[in-house]
Structures are given as structure tokens and as C-alpha cells.
N, CA, C and O atoms as CSV, one atom per row, in Angstrom:
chain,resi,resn,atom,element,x,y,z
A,1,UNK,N,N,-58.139,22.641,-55.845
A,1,UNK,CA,C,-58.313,24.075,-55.811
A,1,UNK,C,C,-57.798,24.643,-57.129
A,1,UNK,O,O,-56.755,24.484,-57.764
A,2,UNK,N,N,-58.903,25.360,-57.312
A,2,UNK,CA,C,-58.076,26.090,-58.950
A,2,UNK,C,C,-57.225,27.464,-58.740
A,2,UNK,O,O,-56.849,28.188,-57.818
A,3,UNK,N,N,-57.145,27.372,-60.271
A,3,UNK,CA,C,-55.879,28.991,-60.105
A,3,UNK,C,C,-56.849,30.269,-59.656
A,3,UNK,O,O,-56.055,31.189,-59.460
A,4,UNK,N,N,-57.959,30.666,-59.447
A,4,UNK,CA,C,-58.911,31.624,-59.340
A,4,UNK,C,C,-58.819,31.253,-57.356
A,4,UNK,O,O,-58.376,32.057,-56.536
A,5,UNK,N,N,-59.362,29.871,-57.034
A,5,UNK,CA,C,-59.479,30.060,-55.689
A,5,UNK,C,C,-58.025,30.070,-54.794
A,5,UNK,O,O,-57.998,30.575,-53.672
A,6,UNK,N,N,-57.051,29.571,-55.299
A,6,UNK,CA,C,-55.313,30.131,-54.803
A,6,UNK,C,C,-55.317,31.552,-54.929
A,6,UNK,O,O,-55.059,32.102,-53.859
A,7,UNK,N,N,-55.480,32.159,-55.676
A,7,UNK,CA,C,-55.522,33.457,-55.666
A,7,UNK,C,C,-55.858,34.296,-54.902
A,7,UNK,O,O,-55.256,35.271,-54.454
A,8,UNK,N,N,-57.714,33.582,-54.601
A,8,UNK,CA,C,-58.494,34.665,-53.306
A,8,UNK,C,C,-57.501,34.123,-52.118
A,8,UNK,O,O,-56.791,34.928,-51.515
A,9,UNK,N,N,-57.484,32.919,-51.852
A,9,UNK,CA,C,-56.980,32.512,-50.738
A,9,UNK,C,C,-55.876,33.059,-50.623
A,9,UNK,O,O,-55.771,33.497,-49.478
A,10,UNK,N,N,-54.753,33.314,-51.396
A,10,UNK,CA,C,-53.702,34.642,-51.134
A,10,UNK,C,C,-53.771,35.834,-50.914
A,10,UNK,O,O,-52.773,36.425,-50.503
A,11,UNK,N,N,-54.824,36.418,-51.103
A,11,UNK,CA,C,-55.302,37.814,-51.141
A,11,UNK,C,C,-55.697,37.858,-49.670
A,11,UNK,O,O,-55.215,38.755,-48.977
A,12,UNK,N,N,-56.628,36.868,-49.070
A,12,UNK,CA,C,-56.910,36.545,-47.757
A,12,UNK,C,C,-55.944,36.496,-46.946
A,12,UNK,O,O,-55.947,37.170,-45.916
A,13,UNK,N,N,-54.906,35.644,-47.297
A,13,UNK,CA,C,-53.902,35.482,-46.099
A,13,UNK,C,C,-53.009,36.693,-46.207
A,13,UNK,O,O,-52.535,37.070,-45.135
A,14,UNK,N,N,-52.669,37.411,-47.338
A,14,UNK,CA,C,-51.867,38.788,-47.365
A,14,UNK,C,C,-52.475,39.656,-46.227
A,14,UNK,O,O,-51.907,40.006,-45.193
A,15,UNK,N,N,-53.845,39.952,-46.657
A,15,UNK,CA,C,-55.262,40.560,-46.284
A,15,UNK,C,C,-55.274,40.540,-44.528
A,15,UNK,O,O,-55.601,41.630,-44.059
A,16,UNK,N,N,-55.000,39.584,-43.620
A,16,UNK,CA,C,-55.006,38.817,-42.637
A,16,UNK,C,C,-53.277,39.278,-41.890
A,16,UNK,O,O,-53.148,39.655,-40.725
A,17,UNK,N,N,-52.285,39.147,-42.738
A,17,UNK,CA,C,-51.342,39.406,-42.075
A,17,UNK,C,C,-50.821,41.115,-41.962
A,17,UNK,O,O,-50.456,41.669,-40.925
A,18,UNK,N,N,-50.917,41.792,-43.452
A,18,UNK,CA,C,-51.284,43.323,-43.156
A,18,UNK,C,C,-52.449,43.732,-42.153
A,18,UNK,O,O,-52.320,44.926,-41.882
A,19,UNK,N,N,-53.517,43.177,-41.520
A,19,UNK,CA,C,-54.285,43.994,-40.375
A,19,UNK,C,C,-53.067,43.461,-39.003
A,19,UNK,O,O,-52.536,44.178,-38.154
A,20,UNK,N,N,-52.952,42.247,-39.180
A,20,UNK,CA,C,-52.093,41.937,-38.124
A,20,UNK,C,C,-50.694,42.802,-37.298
A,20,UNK,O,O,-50.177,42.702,-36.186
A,21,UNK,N,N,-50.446,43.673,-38.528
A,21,UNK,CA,C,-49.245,44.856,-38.977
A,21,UNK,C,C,-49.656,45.891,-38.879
A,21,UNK,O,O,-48.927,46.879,-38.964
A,22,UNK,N,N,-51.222,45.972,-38.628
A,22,UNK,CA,C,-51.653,47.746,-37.934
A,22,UNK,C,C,-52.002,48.072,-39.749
A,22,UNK,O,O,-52.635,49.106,-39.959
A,23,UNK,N,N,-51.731,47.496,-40.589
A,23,UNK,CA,C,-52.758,48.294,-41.319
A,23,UNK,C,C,-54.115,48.428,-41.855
A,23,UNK,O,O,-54.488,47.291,-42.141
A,24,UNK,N,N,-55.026,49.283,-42.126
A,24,UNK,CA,C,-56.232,49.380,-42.200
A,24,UNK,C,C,-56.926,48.845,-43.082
A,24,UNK,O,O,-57.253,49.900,-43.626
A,25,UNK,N,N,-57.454,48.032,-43.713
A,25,UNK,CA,C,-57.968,48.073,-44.771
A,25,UNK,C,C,-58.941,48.879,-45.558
A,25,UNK,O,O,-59.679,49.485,-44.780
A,26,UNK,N,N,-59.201,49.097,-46.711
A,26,UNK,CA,C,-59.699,50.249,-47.581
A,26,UNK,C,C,-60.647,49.497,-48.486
A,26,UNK,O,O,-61.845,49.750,-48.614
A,27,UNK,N,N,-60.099,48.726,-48.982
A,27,UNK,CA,C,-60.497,48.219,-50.456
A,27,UNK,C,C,-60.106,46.795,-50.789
A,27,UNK,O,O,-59.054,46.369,-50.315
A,28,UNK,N,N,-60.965,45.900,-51.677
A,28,UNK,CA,C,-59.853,45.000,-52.080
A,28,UNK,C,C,-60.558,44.378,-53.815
A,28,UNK,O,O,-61.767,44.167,-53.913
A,29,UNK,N,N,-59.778,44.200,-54.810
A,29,UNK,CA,C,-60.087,44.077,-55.974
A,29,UNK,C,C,-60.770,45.255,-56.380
A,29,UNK,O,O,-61.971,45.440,-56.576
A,30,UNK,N,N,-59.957,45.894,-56.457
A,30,UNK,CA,C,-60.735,47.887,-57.079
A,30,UNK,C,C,-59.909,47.429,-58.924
A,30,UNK,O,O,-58.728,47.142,-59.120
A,31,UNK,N,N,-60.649,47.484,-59.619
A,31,UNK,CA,C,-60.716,47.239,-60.950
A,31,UNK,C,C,-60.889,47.993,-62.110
A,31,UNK,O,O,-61.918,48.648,-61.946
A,32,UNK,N,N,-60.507,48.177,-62.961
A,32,UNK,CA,C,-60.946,49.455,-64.291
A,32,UNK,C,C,-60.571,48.163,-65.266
A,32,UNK,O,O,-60.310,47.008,-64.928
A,33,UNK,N,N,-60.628,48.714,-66.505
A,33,UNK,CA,C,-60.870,48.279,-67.716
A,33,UNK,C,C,-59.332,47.220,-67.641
A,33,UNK,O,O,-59.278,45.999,-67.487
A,34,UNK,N,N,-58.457,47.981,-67.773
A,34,UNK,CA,C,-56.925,47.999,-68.253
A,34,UNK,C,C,-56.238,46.977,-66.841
A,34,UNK,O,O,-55.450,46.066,-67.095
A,35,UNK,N,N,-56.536,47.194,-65.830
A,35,UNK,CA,C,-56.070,46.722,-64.643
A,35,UNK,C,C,-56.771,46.334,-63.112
A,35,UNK,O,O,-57.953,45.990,-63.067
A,36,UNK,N,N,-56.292,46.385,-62.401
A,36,UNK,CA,C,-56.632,45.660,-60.982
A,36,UNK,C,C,-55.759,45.777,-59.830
A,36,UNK,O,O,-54.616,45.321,-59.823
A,37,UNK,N,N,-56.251,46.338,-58.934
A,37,UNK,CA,C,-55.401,46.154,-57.609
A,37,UNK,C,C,-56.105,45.297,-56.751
A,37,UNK,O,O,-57.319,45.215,-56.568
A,38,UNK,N,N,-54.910,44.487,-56.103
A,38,UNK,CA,C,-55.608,43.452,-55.093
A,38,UNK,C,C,-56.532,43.728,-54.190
A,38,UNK,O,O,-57.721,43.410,-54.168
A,39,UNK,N,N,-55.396,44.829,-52.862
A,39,UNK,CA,C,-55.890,45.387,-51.798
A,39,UNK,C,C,-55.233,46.863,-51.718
A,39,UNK,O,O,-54.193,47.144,-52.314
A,40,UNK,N,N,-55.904,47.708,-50.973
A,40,UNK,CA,C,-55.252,48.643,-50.690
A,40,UNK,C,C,-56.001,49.194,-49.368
A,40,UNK,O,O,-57.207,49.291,-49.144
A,41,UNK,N,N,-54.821,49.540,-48.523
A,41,UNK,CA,C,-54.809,49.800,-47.222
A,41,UNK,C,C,-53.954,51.077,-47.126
A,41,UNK,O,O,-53.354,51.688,-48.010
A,42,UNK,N,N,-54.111,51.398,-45.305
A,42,UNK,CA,C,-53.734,52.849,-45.139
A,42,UNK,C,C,-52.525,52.580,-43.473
A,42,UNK,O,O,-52.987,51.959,-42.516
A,43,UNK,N,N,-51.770,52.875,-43.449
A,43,UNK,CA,C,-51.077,52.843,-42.311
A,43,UNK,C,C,-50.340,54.406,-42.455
A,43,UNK,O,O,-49.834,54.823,-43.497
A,44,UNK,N,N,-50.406,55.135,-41.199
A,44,UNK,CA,C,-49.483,56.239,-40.863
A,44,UNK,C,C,-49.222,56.977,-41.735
A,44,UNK,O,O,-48.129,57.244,-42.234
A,45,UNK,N,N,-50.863,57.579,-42.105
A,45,UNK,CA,C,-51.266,58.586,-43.056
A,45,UNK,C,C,-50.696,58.545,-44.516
A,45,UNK,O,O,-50.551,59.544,-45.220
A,46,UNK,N,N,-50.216,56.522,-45.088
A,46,UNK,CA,C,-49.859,56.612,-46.158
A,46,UNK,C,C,-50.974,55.426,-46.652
A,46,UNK,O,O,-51.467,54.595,-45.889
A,47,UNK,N,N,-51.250,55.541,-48.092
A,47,UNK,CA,C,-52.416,54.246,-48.736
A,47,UNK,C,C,-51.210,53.809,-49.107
A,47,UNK,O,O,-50.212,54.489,-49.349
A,48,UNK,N,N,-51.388,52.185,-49.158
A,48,UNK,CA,C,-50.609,51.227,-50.154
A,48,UNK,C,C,-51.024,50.638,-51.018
A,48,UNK,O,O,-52.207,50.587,-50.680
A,49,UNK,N,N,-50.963,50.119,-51.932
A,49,UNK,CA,C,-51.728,49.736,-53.228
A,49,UNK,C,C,-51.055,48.246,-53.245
A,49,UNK,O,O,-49.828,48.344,-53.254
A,50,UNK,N,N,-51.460,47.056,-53.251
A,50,UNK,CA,C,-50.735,45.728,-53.376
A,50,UNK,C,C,-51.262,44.689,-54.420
A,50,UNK,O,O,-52.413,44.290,-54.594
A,51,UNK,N,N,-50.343,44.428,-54.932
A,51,UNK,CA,C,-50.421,43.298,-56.113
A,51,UNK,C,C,-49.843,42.022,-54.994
A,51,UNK,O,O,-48.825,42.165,-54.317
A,52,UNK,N,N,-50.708,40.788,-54.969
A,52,UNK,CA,C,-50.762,39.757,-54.415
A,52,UNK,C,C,-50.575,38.725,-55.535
A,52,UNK,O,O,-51.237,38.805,-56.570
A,53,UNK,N,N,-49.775,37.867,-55.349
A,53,UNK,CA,C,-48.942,36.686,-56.045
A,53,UNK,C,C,-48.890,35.246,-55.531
A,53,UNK,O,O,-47.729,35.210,-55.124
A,54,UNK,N,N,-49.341,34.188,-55.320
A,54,UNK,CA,C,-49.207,33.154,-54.818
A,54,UNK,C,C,-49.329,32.130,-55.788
A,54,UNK,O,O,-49.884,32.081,-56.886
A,55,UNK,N,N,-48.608,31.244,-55.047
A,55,UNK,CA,C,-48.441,29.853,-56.080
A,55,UNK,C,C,-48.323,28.616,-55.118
A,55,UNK,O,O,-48.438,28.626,-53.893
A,56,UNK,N,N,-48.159,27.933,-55.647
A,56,UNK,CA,C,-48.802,26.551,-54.557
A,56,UNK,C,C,-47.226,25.682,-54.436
A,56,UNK,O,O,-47.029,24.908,-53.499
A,57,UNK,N,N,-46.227,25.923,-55.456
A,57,UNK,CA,C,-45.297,25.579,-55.409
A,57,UNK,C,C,-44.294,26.197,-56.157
A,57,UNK,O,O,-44.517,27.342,-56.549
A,58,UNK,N,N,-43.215,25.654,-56.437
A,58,UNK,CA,C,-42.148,26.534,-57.683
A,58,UNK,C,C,-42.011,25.591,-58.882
A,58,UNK,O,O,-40.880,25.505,-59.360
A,59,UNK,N,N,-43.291,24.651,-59.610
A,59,UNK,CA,C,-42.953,23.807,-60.373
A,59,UNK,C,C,-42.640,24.700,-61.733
A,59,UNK,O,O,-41.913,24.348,-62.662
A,60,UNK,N,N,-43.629,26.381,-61.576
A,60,UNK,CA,C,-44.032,26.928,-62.388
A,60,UNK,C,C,-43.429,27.927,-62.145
A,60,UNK,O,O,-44.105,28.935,-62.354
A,61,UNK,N,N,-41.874,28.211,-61.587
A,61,UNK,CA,C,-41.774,29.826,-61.276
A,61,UNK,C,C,-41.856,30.316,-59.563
A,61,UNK,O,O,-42.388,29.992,-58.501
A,62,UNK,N,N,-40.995,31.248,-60.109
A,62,UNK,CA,C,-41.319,32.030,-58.226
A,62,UNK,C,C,-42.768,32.521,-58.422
A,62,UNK,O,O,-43.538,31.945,-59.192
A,63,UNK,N,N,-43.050,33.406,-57.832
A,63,UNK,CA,C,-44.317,34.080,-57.445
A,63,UNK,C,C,-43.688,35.418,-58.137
A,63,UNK,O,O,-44.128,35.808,-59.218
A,64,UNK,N,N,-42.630,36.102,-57.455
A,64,UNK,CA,C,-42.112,37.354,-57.921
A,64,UNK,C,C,-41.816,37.355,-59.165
A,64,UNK,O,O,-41.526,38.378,-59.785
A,65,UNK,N,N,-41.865,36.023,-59.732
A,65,UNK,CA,C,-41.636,35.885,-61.423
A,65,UNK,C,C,-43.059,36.091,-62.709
A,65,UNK,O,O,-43.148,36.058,-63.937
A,66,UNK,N,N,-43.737,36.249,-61.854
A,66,UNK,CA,C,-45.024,36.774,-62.619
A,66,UNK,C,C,-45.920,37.934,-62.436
A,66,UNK,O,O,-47.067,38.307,-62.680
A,67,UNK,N,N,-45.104,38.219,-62.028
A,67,UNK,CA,C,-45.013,40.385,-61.626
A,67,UNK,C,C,-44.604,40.855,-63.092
A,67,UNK,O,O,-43.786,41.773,-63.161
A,68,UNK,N,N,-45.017,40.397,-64.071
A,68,UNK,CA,C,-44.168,40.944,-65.452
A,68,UNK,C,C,-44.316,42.268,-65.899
A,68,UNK,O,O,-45.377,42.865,-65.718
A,69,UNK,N,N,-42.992,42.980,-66.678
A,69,UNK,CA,C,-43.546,44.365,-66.952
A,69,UNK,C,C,-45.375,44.948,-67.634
A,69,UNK,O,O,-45.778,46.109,-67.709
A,70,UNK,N,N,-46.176,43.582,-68.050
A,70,UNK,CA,C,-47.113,43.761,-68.822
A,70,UNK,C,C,-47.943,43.991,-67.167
A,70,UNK,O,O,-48.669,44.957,-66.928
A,71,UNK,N,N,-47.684,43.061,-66.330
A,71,UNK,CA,C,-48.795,43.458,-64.838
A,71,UNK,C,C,-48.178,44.636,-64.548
A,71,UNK,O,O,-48.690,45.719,-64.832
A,72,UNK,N,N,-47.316,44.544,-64.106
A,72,UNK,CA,C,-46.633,46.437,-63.193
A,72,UNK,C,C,-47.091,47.290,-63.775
A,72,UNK,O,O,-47.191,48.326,-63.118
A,73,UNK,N,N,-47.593,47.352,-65.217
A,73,UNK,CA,C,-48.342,48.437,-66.062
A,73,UNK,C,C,-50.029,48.123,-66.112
A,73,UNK,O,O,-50.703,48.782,-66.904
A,74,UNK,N,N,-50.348,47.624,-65.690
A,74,UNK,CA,C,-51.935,47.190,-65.952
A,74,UNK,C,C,-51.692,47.358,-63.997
A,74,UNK,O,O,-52.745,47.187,-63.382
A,75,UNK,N,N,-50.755,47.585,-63.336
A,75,UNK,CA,C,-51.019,47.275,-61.796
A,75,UNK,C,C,-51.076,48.759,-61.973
A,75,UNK,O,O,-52.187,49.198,-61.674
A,76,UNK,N,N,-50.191,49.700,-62.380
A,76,UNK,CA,C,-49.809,50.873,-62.317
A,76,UNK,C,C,-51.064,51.707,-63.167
A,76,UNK,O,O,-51.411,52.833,-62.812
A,77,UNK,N,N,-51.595,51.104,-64.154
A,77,UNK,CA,C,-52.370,51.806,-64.460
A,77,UNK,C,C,-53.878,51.301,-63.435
A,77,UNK,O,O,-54.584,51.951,-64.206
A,78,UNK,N,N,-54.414,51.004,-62.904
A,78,UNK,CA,C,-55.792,50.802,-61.880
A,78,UNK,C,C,-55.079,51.731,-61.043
A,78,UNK,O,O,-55.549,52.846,-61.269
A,79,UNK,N,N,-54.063,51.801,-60.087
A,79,UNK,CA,C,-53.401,52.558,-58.963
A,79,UNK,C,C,-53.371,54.394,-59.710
A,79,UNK,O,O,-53.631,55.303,-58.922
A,80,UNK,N,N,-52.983,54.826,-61.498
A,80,UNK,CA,C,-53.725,55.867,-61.649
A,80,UNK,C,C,-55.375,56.176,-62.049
A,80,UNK,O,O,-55.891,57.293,-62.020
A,81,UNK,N,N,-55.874,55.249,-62.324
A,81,UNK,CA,C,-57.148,55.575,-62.003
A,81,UNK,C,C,-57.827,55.470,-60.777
A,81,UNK,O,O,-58.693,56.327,-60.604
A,82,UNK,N,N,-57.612,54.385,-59.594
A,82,UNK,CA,C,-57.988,54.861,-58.529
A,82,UNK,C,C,-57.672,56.894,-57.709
A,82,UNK,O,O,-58.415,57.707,-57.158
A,83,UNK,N,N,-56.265,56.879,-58.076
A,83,UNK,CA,C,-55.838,58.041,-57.804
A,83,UNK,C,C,-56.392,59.529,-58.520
A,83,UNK,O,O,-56.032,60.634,-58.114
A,84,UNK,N,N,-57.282,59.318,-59.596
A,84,UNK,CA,C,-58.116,60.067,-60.178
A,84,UNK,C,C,-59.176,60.701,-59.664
A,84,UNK,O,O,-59.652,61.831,-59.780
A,85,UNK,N,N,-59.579,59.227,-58.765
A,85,UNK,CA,C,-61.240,59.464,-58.049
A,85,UNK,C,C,-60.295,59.864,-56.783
A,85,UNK,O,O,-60.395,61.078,-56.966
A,86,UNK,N,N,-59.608,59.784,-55.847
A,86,UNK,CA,C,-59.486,59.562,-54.790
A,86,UNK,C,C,-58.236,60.550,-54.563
A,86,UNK,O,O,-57.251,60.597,-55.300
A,87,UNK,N,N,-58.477,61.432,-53.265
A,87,UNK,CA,C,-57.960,62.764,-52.976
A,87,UNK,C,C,-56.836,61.521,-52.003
A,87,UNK,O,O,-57.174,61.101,-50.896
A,88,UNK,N,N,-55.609,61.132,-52.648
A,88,UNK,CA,C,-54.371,60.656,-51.905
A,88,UNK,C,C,-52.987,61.501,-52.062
A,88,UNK,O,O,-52.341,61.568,-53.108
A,89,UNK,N,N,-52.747,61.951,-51.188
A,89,UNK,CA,C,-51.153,62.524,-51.177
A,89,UNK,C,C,-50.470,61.360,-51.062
A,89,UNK,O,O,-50.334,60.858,-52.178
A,90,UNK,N,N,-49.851,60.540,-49.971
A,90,UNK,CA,C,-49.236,59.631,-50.250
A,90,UNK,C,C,-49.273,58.787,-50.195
A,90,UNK,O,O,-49.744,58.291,-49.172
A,91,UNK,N,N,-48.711,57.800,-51.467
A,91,UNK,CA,C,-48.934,56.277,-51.820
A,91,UNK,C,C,-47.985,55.676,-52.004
A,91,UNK,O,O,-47.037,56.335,-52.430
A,92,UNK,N,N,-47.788,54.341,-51.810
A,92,UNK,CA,C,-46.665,53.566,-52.998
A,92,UNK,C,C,-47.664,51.839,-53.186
A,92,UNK,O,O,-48.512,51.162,-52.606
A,93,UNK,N,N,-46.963,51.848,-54.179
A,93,UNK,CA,C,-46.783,50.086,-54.695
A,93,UNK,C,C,-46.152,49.096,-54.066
A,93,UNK,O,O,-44.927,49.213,-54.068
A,94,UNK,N,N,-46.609,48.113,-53.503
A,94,UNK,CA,C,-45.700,46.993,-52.907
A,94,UNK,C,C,-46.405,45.767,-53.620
A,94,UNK,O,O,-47.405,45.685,-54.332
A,95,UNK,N,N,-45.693,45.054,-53.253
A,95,UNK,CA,C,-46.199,43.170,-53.750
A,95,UNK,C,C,-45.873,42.661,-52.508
A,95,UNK,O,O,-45.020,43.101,-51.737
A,96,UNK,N,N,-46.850,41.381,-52.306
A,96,UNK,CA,C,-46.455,40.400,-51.713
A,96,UNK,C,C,-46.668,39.843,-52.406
A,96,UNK,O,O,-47.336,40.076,-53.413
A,97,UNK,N,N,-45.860,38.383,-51.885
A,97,UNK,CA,C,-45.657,37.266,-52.677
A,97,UNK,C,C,-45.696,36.075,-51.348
A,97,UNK,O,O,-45.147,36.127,-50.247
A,98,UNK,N,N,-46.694,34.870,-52.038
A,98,UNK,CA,C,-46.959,33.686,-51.041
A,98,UNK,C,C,-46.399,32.527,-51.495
A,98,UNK,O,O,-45.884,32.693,-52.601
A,99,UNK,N,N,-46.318,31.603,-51.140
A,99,UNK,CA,C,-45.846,30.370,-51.168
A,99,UNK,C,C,-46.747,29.193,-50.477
A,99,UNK,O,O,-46.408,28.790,-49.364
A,100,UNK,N,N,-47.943,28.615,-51.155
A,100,UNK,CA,C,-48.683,27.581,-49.916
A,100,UNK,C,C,-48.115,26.150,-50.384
A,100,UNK,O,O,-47.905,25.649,-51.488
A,101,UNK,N,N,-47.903,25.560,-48.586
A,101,UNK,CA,C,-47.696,24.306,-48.939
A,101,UNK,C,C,-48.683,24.015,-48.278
A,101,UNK,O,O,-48.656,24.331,-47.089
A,102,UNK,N,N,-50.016,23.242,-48.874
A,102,UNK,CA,C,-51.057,22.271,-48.743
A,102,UNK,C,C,-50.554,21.190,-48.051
A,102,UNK,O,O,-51.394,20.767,-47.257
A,103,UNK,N,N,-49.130,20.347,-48.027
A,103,UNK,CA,C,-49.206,19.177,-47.053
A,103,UNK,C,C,-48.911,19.946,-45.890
A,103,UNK,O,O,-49.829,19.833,-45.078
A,104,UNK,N,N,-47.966,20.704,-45.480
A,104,UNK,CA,C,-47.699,21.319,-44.610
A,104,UNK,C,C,-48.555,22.108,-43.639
A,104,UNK,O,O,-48.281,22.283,-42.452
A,105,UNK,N,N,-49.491,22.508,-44.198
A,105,UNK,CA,C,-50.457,23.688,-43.964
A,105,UNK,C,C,-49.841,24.821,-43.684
A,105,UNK,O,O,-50.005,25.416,-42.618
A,106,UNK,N,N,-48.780,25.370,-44.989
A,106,UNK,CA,C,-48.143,26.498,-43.958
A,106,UNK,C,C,-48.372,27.355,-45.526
A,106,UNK,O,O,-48.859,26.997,-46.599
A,107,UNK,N,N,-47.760,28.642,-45.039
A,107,UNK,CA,C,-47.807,29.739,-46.371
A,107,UNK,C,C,-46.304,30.710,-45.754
A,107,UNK,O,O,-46.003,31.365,-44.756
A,108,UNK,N,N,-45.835,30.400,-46.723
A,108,UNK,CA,C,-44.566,31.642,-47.206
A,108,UNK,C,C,-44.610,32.873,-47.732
A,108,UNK,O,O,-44.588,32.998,-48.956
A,109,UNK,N,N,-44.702,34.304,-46.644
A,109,UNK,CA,C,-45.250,35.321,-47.582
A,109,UNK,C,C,-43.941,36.010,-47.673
A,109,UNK,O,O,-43.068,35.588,-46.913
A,110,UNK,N,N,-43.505,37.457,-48.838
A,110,UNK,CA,C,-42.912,37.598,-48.705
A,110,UNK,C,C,-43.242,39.024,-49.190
A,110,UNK,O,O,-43.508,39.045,-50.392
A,111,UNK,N,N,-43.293,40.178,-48.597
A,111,UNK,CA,C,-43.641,41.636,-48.420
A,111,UNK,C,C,-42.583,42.932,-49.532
A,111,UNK,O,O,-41.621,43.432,-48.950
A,112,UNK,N,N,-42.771,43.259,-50.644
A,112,UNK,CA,C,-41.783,43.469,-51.583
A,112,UNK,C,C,-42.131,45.292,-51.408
A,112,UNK,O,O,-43.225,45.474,-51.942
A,113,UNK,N,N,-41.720,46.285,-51.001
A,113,UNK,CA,C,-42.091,47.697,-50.626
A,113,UNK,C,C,-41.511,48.220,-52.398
A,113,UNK,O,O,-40.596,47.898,-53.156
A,114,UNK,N,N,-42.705,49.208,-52.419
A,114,UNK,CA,C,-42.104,50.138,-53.452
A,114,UNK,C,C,-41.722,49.643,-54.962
A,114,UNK,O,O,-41.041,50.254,-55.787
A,115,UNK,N,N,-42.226,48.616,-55.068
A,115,UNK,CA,C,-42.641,47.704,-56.330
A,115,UNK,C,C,-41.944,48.451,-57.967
A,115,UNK,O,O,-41.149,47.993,-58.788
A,116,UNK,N,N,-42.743,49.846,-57.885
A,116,UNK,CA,C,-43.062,50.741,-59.236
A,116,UNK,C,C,-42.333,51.862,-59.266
A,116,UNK,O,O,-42.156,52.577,-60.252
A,117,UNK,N,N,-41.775,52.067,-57.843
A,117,UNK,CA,C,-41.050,53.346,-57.860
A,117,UNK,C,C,-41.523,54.482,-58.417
A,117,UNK,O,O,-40.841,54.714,-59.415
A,118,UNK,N,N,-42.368,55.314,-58.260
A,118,UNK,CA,C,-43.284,56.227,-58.291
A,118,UNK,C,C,-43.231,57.249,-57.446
A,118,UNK,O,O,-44.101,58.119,-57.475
């Protein structure tokens, strides 16, 4: 599996455990020039905007370790251009972060609220 299909497959299982959590889904890979948001969903009249992170192990790093100030600004900037087109009062930024173990068949997620502080 390459670094492109770990990726969707994290976005999926994030994707999968937020409906599981009552929230709605909206969107997923909403894109502009500069940036990208994974998914963004709506729970209890608030949108969330999520940057999704997975890695297959820690040979290379946590997951939360490649959240770098250069993404939080390319994350932060798609989240103000979505917010351009789109009549939202309230939002925030969160990350999750996964962990798959392939022998195991299991995944480690880990739900990070309020990312950007905004």
C-alpha cells in the first residue's frame, strides 16, 4: 500500500468513526490552490474542519509530528477559503491522528479538538 492509499484509508476510518459519534458529514477533500481539508462535518449546530494524519507505524515519526506549522497554514488557509463561500458561524479545527497496524488489523485513532485556535 502506498503513502496516497494509507492516507484515503485514514480519511475513511476517521470518516467512519466521526458518523459513529453523531456527526454529519458535509464534505471531504474540499481543496483550493494553497491547501486542503480532509473532511468536514457538522454536529450541534457547529462545522468542524479536520486534518487527518496516519502512518502505518512510528519508524518515521508520530502522526501528530507532521501537522507542521507549513500544514496548519495551508490547513488554515482552505478552512478560510471554504469560509468565504460558505455562510458558517461556528467552526473549529481539529486533527485526528491514526496509527494502522496491518499485522494486527487494528487502527489507533486519536481525536486532537481545536488544532488552530481560531
Amino acid at each position: 500500500m502506498d503513502k496516497y492509499q494509507i492516507g484515503k484509508l485514514g480519511e475513511k476510518i476517521a470518516l467512519k468513526f466521526l458518523i459513529s459519534h453523531k456527526f454529519k458529514p458535509i464534505l471531504t477533500n474540499f481543496r483550493v490552490r494553497s491547501g486542503e481539508i480532509d473532511l468536514i462535518v457538522r454536529k450541534n449546530r457547529e462545522t468542524i474542519f479536520f486534518e487527518v494524519k496516519t502512518r502505518t507505524f512510528n519508524g518515521f515519526g508520530w502522526p501528530e509530528e507532521s501537522f507542521t506549522k507549513t500544514k496548519q497554514n495551508r490547513f488554515k488557509t482552505a478552512i478560510f477559503a471554504y469560509l468565504a463561500k460558505h455562510r458558517v458561524r461556528n467552526w473549529r479545527a481539529d486533527l485526528i491522528t491514526i496509527e494502522l497496524d496491518f499485522a494486527s488489523k487494528k487502527a489507533k485513532l486519536r481525536h486532537y479538538f481545536d488544532v488552530l485556535g481560531c
